[in-house]
C-alpha positions in Angstrom: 49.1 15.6 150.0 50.5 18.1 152.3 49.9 19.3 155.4 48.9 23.0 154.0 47.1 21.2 151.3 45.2 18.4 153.7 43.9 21.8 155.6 43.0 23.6 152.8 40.4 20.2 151.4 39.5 20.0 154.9 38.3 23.9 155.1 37.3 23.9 151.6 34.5 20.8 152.9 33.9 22.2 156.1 32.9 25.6 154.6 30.8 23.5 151.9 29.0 21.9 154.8 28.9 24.9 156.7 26.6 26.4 153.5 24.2 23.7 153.8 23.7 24.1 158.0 23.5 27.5 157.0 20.4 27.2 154.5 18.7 25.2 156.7 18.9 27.2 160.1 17.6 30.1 157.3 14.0 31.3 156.9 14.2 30.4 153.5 13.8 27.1 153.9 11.0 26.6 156.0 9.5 24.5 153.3 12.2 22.5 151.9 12.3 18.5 152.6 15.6 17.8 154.8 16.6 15.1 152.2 17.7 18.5 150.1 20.3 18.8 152.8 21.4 15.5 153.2 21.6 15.0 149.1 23.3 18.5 148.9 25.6 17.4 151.4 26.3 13.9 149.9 27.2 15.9 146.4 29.4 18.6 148.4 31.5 15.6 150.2 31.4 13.0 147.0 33.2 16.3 145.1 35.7 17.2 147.7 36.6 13.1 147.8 37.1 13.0 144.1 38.7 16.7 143.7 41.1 16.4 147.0 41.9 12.1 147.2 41.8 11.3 143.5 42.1 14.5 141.2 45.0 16.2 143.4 47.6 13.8 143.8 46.9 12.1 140.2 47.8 16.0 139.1 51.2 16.0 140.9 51.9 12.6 138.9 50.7 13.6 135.9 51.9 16.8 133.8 50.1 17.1 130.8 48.4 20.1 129.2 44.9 18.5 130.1 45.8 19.4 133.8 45.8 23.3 133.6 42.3 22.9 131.9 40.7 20.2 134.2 41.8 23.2 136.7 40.1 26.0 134.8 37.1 23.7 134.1 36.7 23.0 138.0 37.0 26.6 138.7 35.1 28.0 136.1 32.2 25.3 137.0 32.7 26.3 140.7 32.2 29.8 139.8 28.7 28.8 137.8 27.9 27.1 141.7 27.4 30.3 143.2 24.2 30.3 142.0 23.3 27.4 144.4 26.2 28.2 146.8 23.3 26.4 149.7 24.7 23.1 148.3 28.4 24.2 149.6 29.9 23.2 145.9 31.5 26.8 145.1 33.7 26.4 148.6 35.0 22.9 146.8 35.2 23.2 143.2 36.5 26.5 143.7 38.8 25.8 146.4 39.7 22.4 144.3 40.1 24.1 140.9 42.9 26.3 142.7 45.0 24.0 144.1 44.9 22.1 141.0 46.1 25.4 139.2 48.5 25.7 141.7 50.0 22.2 140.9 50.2 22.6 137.5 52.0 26.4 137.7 54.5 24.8 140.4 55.1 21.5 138.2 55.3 23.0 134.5 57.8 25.2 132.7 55.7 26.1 129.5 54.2 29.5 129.9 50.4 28.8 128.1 49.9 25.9 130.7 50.9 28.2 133.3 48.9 31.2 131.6 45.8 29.0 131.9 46.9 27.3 135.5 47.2 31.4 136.6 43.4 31.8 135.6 42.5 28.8 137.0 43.9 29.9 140.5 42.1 33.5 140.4 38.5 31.8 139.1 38.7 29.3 142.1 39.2 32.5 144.5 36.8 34.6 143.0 34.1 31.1 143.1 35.0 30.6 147.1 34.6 34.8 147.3 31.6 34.5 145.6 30.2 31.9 147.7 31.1 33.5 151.1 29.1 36.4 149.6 26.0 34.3 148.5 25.5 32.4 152.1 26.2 36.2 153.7 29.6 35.1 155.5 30.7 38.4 153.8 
């Protein structure tokens, strides 16, 4: 990975942790067992691992059509996350579904892969956006 993409999986699971602090230094959850956190957290890092270390740089090898939509699956999914954005997983699979899009538009020449790797990168903006909004960063 890069340097630009290193920081950007380091911010991307920073934020996602960030979430979860945030939740629990919140009045909200008062009653909530701390193994929440520690579970939540657990998830948020596990993701970020298997997005940013394994999905990421098997991309760059790869370039097949089933790239772009592993990209729009992780960005769409990460977009669903909002919903729960206390468990940090929109700042990941939002951030993750991005750069995968962005691997795929910078590594293939047919325009429906790149049509799809486009969408990818805008739902994985609009899921981080959307997150920053839900934990009230925004």
């Amino acid at each position: 990975m890069s340097v630009g993409e290193t920081v950007a999986a380091v911010l991307a699971t920073g934020a996602g942790i960030a979430a979860i602090v945030i939740d629990r230094a919140s009045d909200d959850a008062a009653g909530e067992a701390p193994i929440l956190a520690g579970l939540a957290g657990a998830v948020t890092i596990g993701f970020a691992v298997l997005l940013f270390a394994w999905a990421l740089p098997r991309a760059k090898l790869r370039k097949s059509e089933g790239t772009a939509n592993a990209a729009l699956a992780t960005s769409v999914i990460g977009c669903f996350s909002v919903a729960s954005a206390w468990t940090g997983l929109p700042f990941v699979l939002g951030t993750g579904g991005a750069m995968l899009g962005t691997v795929v538009r910078r590594g293939t020449e047919e325009p429906r892969q790149r049509e799809i790797a486009a969408f990818a990168v805008g739902i994985g903006v609009l899921a981080v956006a959307l997150g920053c909004a839900a934990i009230g960063v925004l």
